[in-house]
C-alpha positions in Angstrom: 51.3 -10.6 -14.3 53.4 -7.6 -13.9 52.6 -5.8 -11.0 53.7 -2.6 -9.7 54.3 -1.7 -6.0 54.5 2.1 -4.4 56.2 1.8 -2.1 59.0 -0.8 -3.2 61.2 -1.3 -0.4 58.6 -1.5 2.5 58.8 -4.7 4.5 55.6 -6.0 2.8 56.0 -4.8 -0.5 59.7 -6.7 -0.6 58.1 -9.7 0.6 55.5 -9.5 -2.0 57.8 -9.2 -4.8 59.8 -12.0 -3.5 56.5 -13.9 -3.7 56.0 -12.7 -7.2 59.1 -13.3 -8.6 59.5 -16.7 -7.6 56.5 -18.0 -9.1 57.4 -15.6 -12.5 55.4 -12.3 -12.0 57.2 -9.6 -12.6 57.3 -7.0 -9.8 58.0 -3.3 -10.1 59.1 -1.5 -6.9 58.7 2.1 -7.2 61.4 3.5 -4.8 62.1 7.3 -3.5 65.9 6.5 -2.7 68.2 5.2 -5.4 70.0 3.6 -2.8 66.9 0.9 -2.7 67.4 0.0 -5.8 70.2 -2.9 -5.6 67.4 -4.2 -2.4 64.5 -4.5 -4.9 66.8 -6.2 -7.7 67.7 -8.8 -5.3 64.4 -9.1 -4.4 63.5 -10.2 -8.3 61.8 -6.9 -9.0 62.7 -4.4 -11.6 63.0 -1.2 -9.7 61.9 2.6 -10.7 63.2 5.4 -8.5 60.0 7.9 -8.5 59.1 10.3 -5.3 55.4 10.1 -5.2 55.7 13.2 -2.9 57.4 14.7 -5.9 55.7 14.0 -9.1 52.6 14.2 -11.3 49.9 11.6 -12.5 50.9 12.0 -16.3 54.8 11.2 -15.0 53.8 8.1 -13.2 51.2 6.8 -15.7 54.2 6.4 -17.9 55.9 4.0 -15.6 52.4 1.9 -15.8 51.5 1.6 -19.4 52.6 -2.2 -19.5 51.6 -3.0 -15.7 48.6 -5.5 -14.8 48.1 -4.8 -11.2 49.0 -1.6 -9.3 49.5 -2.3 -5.3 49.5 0.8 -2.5 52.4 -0.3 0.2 53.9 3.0 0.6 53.5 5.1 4.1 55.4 7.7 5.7 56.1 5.5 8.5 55.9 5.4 12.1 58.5 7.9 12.6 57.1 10.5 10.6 54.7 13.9 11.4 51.3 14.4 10.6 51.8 16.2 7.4 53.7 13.3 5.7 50.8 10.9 6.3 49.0 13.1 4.7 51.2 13.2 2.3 52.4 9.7 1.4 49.3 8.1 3.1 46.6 9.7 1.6 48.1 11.4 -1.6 50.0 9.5 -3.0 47.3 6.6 -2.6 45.3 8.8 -4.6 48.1 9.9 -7.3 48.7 6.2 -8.0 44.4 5.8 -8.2 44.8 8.9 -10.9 48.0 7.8 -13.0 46.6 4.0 -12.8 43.2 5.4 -14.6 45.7 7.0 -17.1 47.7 4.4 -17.9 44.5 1.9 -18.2 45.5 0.1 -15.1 42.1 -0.9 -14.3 42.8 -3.3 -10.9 44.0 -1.7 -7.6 44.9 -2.9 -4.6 45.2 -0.7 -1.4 47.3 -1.4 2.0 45.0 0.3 4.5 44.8 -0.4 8.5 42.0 -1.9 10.6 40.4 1.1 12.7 40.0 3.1 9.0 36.6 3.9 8.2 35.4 5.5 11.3 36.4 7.8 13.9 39.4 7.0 15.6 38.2 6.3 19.7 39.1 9.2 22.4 42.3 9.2 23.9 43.8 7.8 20.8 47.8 9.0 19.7 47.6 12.0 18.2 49.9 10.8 15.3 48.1 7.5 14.8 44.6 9.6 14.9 46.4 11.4 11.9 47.4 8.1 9.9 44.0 6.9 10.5 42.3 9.7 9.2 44.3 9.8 6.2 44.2 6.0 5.6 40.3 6.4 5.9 40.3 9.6 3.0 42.6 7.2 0.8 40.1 4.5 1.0 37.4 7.3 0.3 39.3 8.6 -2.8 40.0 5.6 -4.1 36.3 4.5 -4.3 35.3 7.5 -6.3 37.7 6.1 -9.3 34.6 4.0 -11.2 37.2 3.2 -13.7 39.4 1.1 -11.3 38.7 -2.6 -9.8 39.9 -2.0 -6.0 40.3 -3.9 -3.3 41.3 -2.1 -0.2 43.0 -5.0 3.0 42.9 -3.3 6.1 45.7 -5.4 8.2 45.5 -5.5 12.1 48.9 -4.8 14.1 51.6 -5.8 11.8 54.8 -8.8 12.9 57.7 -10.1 11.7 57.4 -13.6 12.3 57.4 -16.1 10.0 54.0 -16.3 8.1 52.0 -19.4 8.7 49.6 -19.0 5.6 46.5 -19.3 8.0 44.4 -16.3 8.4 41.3 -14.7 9.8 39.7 -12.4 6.4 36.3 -10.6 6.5 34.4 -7.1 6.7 34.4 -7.3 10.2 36.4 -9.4 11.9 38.0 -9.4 15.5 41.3 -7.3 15.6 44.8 -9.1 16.3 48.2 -9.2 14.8 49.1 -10.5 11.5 52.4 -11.4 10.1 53.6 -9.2 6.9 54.5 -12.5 5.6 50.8 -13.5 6.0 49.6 -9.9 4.4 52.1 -10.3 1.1 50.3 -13.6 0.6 47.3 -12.4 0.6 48.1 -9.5 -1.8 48.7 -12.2 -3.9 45.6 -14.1 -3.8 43.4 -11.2 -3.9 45.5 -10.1 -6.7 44.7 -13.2 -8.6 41.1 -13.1 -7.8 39.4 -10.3 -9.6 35.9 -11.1 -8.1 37.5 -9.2 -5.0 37.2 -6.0 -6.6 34.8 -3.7 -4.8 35.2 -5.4 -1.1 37.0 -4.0 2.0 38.4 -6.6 4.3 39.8 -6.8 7.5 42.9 -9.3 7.7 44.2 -10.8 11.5 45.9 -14.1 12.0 43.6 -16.9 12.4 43.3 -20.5 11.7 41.8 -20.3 7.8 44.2 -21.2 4.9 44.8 -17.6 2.5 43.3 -19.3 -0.5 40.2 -20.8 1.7 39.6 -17.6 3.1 39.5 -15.5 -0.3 36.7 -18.4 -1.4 35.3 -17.6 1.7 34.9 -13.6 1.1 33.1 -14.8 -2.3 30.6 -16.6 -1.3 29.7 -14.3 1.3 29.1 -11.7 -1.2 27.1 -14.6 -3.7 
């Protein structure tokens, strides 16, 4: 498959390439800094330097005419003001949903965040109220696309230890931490199973192997 990934240089997305390319996907790590590029290479992905912030649908759809998969990693990041999540978060989600439909790109994965889908509680960070809410309209926007197979993972609090390929994955499942490791991996499997499309999942660690636990999300729907 080739799969493209807004987004490119994020810890998950680099991990998920590395994932692809070793098993002979080929990766495509859409990158706002040219300076990424030599990262994403060495990851085993071919790299295209695009600002999502900065472009239109008809200008990215040309970078996905050959691409099977499109995956949403991208995010303003933790250091960032409420405008960017806005910005990257929630519109660029939506660009890639728009130049994906253009390019005939039909499946779609999206990197949301448990707590998206309802109203953040009281006394919540401002800022994280504000990446919420715009993680929650990118999941919105996305589902108006008929013409795209989504699947939208909503991680719990993200770690960088090593993955242990054991997960905990459902529509509502107890909140935890996760590794990225853990999350790439499942990218992957959800990738390769298109009976996913259509399902928003929560994803913590837990004790079920990834390919056991996309099984699992099947024959709950079944």
């Amino acid at each position: 498959m080739r799969i493209a990934i807004a987004g490119g240089h994020g810890q998950i997305a680099r991990r998920l390439s590395r994932l692809l390319a070793d098993r002979g996907d080929s990766p495509v790590a859409l990158v706002r800094n040219p300076d990424h590029v030599a990262d994403v290479e060495a990851d085993g992905a071919a790299a295209v330097v695009i600002d999502l912030e900065d472009t239109d649908a008809a200008t990215l759809a040309g970078h996905l005419s050959d691409v099977d998969v499109v995956v949403f990693a991208a995010g303003a990041g933790p250091g960032s003001g409420n405008a960017r999540k806005d910005s990257v978060d929630r519109a660029a989600a939506g660009l890639l949903a728009e130049a994906a439909e253009q390019a005939g790109v039909e499946r779609y994965l999206l990197i949301s965040s448990v707590g998206a889908g309802s109203e953040p509680p009281e006394g919540t960070d401002e800022t994280f109220v504000a990446y919420l809410r715009a993680k929650t309209a990118a999941e919105e926007e996305l589902r108006s696309h008929a013409g795209l197979a989504w699947t939208i993972l909503r991680p719990g609090s993200l770690t960088d230890d090593t993955g242990t390929g054991h997960v905990r994955l459902g529509a509502d499942i107890p909140r935890g931490e996760v590794t990225r490791d853990d999350v790439a991996a499942v990218l992957v499997a959800l990738a390769d199973e298109p009976r996913t499309a259509g399902l928003t999942v929560e994803l913590s660690e837990g004790p079920t192997p990834i390919p056991a636990a996309v099984a699992a999300l099947l024959e709950t729907e079944d």
